[in-house]
C-alpha positions in Angstrom: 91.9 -16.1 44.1 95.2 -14.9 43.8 97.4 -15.3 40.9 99.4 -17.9 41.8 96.2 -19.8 42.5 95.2 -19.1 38.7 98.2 -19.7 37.0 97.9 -23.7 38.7 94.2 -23.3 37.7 95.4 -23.2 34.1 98.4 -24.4 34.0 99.2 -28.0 32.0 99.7 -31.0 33.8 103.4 -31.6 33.8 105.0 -32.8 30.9 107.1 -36.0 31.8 103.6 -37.1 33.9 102.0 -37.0 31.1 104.4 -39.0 28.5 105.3 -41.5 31.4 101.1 -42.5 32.3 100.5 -42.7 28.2 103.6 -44.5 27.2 103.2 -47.0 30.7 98.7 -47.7 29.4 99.7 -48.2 26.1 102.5 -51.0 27.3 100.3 -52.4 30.1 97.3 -52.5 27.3 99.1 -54.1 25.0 100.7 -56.7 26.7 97.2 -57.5 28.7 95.4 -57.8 26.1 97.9 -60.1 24.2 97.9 -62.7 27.6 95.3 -64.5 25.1 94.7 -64.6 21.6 92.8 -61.2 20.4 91.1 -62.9 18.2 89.7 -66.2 19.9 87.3 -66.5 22.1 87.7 -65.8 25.8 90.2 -62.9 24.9 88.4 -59.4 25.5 90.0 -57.3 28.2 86.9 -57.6 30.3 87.1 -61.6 30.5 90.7 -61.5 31.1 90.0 -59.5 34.1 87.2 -61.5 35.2 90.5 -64.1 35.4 93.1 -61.8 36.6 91.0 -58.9 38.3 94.1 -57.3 40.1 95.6 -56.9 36.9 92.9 -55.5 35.6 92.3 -53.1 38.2 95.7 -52.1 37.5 95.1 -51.4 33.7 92.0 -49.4 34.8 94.0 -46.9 37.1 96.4 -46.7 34.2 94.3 -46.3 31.3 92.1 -43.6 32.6 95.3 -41.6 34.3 96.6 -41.6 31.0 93.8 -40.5 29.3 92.7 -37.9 32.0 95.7 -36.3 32.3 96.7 -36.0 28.9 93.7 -34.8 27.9 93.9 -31.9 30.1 97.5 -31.1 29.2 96.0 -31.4 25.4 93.1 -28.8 26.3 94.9 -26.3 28.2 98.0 -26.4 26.4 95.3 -25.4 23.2 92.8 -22.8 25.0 90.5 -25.4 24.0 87.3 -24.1 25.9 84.7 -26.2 24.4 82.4 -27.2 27.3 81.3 -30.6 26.4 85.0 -31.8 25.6 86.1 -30.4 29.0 82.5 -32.3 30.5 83.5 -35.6 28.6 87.0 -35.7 29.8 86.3 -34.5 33.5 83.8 -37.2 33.6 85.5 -40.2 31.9 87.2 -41.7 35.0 84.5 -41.9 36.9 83.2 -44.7 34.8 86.4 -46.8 34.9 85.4 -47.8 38.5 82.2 -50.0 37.7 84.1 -51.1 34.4 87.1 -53.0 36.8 85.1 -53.9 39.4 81.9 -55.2 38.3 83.2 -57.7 36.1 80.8 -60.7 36.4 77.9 -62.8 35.2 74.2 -61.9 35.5 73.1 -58.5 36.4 77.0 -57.0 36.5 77.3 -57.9 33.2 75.2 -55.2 31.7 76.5 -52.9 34.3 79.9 -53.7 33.0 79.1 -53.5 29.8 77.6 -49.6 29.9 80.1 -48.8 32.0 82.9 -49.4 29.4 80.8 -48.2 26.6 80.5 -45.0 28.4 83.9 -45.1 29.7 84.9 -45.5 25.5 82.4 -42.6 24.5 83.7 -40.1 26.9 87.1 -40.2 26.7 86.9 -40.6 22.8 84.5 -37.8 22.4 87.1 -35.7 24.3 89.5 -36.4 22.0 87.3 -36.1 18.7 85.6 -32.5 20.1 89.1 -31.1 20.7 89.6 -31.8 16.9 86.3 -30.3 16.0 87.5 -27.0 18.2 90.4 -26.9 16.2 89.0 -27.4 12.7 89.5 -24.4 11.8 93.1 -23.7 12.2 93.5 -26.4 9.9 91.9 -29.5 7.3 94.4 -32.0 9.6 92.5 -31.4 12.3 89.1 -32.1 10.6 90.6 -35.2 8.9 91.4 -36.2 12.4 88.3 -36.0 14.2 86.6 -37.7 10.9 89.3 -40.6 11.4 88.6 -40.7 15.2 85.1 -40.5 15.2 84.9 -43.6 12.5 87.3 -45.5 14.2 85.3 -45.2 17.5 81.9 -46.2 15.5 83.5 -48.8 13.8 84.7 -50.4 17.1 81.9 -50.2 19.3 79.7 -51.4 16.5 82.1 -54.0 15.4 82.3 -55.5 19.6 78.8 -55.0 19.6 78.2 -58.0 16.7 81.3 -60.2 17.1 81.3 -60.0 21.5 84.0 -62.6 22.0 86.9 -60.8 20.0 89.5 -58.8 22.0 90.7 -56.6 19.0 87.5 -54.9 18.9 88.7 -53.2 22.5 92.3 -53.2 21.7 91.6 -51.1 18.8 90.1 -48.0 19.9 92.0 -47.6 23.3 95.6 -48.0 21.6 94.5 -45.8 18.6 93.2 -43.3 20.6 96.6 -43.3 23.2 98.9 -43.4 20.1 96.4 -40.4 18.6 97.5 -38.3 22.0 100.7 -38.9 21.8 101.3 -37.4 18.7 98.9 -34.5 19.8 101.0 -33.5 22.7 104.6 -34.7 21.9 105.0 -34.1 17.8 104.7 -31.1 15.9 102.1 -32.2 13.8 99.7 -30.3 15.8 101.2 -26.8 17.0 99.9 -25.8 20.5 97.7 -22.5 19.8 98.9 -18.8 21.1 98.9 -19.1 25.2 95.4 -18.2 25.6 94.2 -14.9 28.1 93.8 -16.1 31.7 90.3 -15.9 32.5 88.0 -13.2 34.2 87.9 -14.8 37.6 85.2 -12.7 39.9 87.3 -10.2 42.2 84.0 -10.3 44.6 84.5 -14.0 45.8 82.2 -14.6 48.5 84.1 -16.9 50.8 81.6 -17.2 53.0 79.0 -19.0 50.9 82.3 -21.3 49.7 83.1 -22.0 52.8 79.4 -23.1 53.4 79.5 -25.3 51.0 82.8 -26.7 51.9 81.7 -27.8 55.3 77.9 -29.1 54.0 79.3 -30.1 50.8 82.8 -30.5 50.4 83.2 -33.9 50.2 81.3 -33.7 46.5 84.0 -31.0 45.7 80.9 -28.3 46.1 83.0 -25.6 47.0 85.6 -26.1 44.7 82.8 -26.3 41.6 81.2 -23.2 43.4 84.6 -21.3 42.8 84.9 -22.0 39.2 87.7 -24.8 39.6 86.2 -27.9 37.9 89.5 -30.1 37.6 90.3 -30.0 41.7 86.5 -30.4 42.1 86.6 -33.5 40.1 89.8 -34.6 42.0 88.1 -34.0 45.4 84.4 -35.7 44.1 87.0 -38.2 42.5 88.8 -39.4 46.3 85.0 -40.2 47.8 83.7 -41.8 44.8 86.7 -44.1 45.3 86.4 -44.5 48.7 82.7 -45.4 48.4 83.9 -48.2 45.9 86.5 -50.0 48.2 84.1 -49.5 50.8 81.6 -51.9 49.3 83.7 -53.8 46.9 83.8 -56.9 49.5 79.8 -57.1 48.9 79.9 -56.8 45.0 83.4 -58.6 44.5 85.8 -58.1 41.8 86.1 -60.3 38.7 85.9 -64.1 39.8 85.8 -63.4 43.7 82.8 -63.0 45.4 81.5 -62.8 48.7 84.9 -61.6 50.0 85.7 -62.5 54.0 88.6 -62.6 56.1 91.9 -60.4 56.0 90.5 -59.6 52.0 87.7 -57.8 52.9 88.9 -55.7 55.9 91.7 -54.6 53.6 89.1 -52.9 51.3 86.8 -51.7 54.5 90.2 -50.1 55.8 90.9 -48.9 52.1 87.6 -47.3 51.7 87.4 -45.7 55.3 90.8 -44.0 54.3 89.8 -42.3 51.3 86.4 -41.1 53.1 88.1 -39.8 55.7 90.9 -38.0 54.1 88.0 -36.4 51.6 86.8 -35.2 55.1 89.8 -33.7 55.9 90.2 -32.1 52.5 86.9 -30.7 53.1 87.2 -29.2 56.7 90.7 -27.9 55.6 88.9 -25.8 52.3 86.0 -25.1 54.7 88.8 -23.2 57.2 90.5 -21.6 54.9 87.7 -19.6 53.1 86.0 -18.9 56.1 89.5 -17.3 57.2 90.1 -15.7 53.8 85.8 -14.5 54.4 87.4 -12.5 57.9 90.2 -11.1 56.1 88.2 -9.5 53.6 85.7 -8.5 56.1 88.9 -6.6 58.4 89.5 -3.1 57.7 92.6 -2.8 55.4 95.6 -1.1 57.1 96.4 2.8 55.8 
């Protein structure tokens, strides 16, 4: 890997991205989740998108875009290396897909449910464990991830009694984009020291990437195979999707079910797209290593 390759490896997501996803899921959650009364029945996020399920895919995209992405800018802007923040955070968005569209009665209920509790837990342990990394540099960090972590409890215990109150959600997404915010845009807590670029392995073998790219690649194999997690994800990320429109006419979204017509071949052709450009993606990876396997492989000129 060369070094412009690892400087984007570890590199922050860009700034203005970053302030323009958080400040756009805090408006859109706000104002969604104020179409009813937080506080009367019928008025958690998940029924008003059982109502509304366009606009509630639409919060979903936002909300864990925003979170995602500043996230990462928040852990490599840090040197935050802690392993299971980075695992909670990489794996957070792929629960917002059953939490927008399996929104229904019966069996997607539950599903629904665990979805957005894991959806909640990942994303807000992130946040707290980057916190705990940091204790040490400071007591505001500890205070922090103290605050954090009781707000989260309180919330998911709070929704798990009451159920039909929307303030219960409202609570620890908005708290925990506001908390963010201040994270990555205030002073109040000073990036670290840039941290030393990592010890990537000057004996890449290309071939058994590029392997794995062409078997694999459409899981982001090759990409997790040469120690880039966040692409991986994003590759993994674009067939998990397309899976999902792919067989969202069969398990609906919100209120509509059974989905026929011009609807349903919209999602078909939706799906199909993403599959097929992770494909692409894939053979494109698996080409280039195998041609960056032949270069290393030619004699060097004197």
């Amino acid at each position: 890997m060369d070094r412009q390759q690892r400087e984007t490896a570890t590199a922050p997501p860009n700034r203005t991205l970053c302030l323009l996803t958080l400040i756009a899921a805090f408006a859109y959650t706000v104002l969604l989740g104020w179409t009813r009364n937080p506080l009367g029945r019928s008025s958690t996020l998940s029924w008003i998108g059982y109502d509304y399920p366009t606009a509630f895919v639409i919060w979903g995209i936002l909300t864990a875009s925003a979170f995602f992405i500043n996230l990462l800018a928040l852990y490599r802007r840090s040197g935050c290396r802690g392993r299971v923040g980075m695992a909670c955070l990489h794996a957070a968005p792929f629960a917002a897909f059953p939490v927008v569209l399996i929104n229904d009665w019966g069996w997607e209920q539950y599903v629904h449910l665990m979805a957005t509790v894991l959806f909640v837990l990942l994303n807000g342990g992130a946040l707290i464990l980057f916190f705990v990394y940091h204790a040490r540099r400071g007591r505001r960090y500890g205070c922090t991830a103290f605050a954090a972590a009781a707000v989260l409890i309180a919330s998911v215990t709070a929704h798990a009694a009451v159920r039909q109150n929307g303030l219960t959600e409202l609570v620890p997404i908005c708290s925990g984009l506001i908390l963010l915010f201040l994270a990555n845009f205030t002073g109040i807590y000073p990036a670290a020291e840039p941290p030393a670029p990592p010890r990537w392995r000057r004996n890449v073998k290309y071939k058994t990437a590029a392997t794995l790219a062409f078997a694999l690649g459409m899981l982001g194999a090759d990409d997790f195979y040469l120690g880039r997690p966040t692409r991986a994800c994003g590759h993994l990320m674009t067939t998990y999707a397309g899976v999902w429109l792919f067989i969202c006419r069969y398990t609906g979204i919100g209120h509509l079910n059974d989905l026929q017509g011009e609807t349903a071949w919209l999602l078909l052709a939706a799906g199909l797209s993403a599959l097929a450009g992770s494909l692409a993606w894939a053979i494109a990876d698996g080409i280039r290593l195998r041609s960056r396997h032949a270069a290393c492989l030619s004699p060097k000129a004197p």
